[in-house]
Phi, psi and omega in degrees: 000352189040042169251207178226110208264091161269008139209148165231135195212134181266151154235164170330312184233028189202146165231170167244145188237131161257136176240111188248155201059044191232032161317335192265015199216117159306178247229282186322312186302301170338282172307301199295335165293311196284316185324280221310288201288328182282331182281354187256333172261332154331292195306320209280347164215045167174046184281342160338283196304333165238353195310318173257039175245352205276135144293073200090229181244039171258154178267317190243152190299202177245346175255168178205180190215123203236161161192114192285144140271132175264287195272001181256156188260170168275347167271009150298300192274030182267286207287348154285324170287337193270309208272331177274011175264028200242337184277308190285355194250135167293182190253127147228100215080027219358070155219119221301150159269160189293126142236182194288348148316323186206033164287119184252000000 
């Protein structure tokens, strides 16, 4: 696709992309290529793990919410992808659910 995935943060029932290089791709085509391509390598190697969590058969919801940066650096939203996904995760046994930060 010749974009730049340069950060990514899973939340429970959501992720955030920060996406660099994606002039050539209106913003909808964009999300429905990345869903489209991500739900297909999920299924083709590791549909074990979630196949009765699935809504119906869909992986991904049908919406999604963008926001372009101007005036912000990239290491502002790097560092908003890493730090702000922490509202989202319980406490369980106290102990942190796993993110790509601190997944062993």
């Amino acid at each position: 696709m010749k974009i730049e995935i340069a950060a990514i943060e899973c939340g429970p029932d959501h992720l955030h992309l920060f996406v660099k290089q994606w002039k050539n791709w209106k913003i909808p085509v964009l999300a429905g290529q990345l869903k489209a391509h991500s739900s297909r390598m999920m299924r083709k190697g590791h549909s074990a793990l979630f196949s009765n969590k699935l809504w119906g058969k869909k992986f991904w919801s049908a919406g999604y919410f963008h926001r372009t940066v101007g005036a912000v650096t990239a290491e502002t939203v790097k560092r908003y992808i890493r730090e702000g996904q922490k509202k989202h995760w319980k406490q369980i046994e106290n102990k942190e659910q796993k993110n790509l930060f601190n997944f062993n």
